[in-house]
Backbone as CSV, one residue per row, in Angstrom:
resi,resn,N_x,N_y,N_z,CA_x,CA_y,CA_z,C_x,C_y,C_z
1,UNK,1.205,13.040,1.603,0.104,13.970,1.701,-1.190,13.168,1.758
2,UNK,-1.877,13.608,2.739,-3.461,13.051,2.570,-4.588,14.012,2.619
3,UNK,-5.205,13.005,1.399,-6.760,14.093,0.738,-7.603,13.762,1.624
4,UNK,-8.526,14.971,2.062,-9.615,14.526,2.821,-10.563,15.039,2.225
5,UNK,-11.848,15.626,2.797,-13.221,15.439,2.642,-12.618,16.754,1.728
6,UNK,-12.268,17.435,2.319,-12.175,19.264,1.260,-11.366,19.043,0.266
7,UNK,-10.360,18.533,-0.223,-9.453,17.880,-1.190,-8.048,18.541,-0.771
8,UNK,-7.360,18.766,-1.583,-5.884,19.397,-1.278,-5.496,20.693,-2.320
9,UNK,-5.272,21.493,-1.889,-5.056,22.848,-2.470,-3.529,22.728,-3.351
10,UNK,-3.321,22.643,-4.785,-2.195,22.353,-5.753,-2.711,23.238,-6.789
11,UNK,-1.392,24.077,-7.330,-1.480,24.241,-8.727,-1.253,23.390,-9.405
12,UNK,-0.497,22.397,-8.976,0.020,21.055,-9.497,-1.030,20.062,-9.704
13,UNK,-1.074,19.179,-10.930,-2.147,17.750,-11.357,-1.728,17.444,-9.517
14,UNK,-2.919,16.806,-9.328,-3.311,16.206,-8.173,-3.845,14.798,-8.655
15,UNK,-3.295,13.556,-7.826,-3.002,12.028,-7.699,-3.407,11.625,-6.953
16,UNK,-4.582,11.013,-6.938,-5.058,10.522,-5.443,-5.424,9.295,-5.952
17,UNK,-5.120,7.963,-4.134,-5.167,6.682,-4.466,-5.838,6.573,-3.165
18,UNK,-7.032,5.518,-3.296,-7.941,5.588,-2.045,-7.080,3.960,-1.588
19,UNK,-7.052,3.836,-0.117,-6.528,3.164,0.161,-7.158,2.655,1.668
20,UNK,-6.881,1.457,2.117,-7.606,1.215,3.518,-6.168,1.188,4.182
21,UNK,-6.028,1.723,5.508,-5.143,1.722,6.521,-5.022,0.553,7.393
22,UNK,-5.985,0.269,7.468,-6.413,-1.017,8.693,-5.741,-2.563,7.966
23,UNK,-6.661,-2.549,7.021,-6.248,-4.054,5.923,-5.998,-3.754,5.180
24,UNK,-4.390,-3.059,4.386,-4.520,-2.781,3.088,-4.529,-3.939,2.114
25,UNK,-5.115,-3.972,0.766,-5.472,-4.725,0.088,-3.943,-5.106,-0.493
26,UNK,-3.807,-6.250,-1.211,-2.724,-6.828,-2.059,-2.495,-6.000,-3.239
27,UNK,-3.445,-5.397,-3.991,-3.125,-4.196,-4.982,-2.983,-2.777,-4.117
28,UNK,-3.067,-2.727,-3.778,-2.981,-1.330,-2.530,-1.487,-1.558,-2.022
29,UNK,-1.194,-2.873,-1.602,0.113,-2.583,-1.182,1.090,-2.759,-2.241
30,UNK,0.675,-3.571,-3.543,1.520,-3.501,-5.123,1.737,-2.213,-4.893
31,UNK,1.127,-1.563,-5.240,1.199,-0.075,-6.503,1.774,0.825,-5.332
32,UNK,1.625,1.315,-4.072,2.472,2.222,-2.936,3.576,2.251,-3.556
33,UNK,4.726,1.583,-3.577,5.810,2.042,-3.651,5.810,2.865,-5.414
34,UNK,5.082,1.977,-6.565,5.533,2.900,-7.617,4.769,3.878,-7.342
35,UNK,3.807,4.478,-6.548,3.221,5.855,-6.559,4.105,6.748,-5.451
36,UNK,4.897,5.854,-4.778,5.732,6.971,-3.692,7.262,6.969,-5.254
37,UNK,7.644,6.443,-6.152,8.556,6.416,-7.005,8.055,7.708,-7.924
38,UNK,6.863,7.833,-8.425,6.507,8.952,-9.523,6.473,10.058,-8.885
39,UNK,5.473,9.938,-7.292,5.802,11.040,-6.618,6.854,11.901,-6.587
40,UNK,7.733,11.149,-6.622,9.301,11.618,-6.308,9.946,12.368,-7.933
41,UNK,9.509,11.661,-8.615,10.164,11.765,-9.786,9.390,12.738,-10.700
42,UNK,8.281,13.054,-10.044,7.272,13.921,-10.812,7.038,14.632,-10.014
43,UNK,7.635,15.521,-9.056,7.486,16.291,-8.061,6.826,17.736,-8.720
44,UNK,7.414,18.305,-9.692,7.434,19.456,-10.654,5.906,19.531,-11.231
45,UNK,5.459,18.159,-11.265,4.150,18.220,-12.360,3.072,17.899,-11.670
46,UNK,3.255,17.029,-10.154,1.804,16.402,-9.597,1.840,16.032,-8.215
47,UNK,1.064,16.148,-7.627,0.964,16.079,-6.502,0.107,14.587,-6.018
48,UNK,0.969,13.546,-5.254,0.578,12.530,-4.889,0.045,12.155,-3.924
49,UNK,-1.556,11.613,-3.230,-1.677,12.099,-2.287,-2.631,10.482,-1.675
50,UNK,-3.132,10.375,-0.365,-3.695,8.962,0.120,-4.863,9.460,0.519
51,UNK,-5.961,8.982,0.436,-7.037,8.789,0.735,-7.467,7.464,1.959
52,UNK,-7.686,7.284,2.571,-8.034,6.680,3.595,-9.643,6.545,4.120
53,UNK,-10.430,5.390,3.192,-11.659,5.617,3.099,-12.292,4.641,4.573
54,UNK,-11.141,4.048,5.515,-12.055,3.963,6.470,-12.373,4.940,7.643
55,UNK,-11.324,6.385,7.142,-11.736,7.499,7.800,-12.606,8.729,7.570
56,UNK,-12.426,7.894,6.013,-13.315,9.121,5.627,-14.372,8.595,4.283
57,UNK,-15.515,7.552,4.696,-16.206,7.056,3.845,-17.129,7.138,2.870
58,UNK,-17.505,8.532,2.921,-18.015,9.158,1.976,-17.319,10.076,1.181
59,UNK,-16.173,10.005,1.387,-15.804,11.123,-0.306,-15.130,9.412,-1.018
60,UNK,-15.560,8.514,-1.005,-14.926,7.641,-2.175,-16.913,7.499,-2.992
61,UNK,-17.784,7.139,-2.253,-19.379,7.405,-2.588,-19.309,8.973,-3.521
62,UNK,-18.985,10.381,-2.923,-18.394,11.099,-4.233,-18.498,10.841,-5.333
63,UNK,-17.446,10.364,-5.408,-16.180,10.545,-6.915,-17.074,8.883,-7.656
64,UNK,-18.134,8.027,-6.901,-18.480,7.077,-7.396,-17.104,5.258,-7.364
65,UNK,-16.316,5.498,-6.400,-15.403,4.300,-6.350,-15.881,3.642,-5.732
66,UNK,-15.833,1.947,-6.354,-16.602,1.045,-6.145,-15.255,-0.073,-5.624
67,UNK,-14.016,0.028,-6.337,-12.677,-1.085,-5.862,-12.027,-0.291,-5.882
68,UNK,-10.976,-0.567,-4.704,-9.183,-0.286,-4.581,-8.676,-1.186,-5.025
69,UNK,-7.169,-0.557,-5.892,-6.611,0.962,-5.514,-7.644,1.878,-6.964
70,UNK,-8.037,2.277,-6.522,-8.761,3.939,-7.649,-7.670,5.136,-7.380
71,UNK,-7.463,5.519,-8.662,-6.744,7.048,-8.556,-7.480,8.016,-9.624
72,UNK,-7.510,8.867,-9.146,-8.059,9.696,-9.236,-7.299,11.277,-9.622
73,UNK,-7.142,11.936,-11.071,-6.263,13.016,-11.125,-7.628,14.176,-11.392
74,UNK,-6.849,14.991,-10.404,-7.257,16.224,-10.094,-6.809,17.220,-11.034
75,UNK,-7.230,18.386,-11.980,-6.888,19.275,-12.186,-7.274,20.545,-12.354
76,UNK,-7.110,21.757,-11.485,-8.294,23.153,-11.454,-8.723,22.781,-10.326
77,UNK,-8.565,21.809,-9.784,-10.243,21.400,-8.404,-11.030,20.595,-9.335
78,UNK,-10.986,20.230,-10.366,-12.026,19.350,-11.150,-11.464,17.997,-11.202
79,UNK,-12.625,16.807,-10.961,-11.723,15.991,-11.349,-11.879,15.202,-12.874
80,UNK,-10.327,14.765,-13.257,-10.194,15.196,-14.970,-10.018,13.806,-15.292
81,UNK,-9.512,12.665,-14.184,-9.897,11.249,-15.241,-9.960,10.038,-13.787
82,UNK,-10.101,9.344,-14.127,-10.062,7.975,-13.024,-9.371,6.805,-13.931
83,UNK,-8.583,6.053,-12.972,-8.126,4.674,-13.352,-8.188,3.998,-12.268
84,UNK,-8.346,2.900,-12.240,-8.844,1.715,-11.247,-8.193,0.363,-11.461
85,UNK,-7.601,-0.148,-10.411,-6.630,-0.853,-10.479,-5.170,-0.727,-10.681
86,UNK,-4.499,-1.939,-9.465,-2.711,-1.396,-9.860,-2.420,-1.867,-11.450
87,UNK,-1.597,-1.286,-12.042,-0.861,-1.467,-13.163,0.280,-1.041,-13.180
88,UNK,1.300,-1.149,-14.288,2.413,-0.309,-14.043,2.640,0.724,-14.250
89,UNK,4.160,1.596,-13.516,4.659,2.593,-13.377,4.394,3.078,-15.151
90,UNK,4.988,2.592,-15.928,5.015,3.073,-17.023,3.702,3.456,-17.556
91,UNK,2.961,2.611,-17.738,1.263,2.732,-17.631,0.527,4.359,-16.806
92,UNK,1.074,4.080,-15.554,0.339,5.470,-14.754,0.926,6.704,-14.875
93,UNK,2.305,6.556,-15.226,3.067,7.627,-15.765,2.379,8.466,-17.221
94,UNK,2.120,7.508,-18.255,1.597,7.758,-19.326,0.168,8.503,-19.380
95,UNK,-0.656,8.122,-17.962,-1.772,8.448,-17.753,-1.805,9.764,-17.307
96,UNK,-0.870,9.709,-16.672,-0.674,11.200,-15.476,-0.038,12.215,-16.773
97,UNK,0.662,12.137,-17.809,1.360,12.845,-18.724,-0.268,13.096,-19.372
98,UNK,-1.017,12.340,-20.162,-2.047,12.606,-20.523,-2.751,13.613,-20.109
99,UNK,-3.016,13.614,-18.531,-3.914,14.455,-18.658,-3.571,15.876,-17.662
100,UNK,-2.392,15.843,-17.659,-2.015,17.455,-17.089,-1.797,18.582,-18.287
């Protein structure tokens, strides 16, 4: 799924990871697979989604992101926390449980 300028319509916590398409970064390409892994495994609770800020360069100016990978959880349409930088599955899991 990809977030754009309007965001993405979920009853579900919403997961967003801003990412470049063109050059993805070395932490950008770390953390993809464990965010396509929680995706999967957290289907029920959150919605995982890509941001692509060389298409769309002002909603990362928004939300105030300054480095990739930034994620960003959505909840209501509000957004409810930021973490910045890859870390681990267990780590973002814990984060994403936090705040849904």
């Amino acid at each position: 799924m990809i977030f754009g300028p309007n965001g993405v319509d979920s009853p579900l916590g919403l997961l967003i990871e801003g990412a470049i398409d063109i050059n993805p970064s070395g932490p950008c390409k770390q953390i993809a697979p464990t965010l396509e892994e929680i995706s999967n495994e957290m289907a029920d609770d959150v919605v995982v989604a890509k941001h692509n800020i060389d298409n769309e360069p002002n909603t990362p100016t928004k939300y105030g992101i300054r480095g990739i990978p930034t994620m960003l959880f959505f909840s209501g349409g509000e957004l409810k926390a930021t973490k910045v930088g890859a870390t681990t599955k267990s780590n973002i899991v814990s984060w994403i449980k936090e705040n849904l």
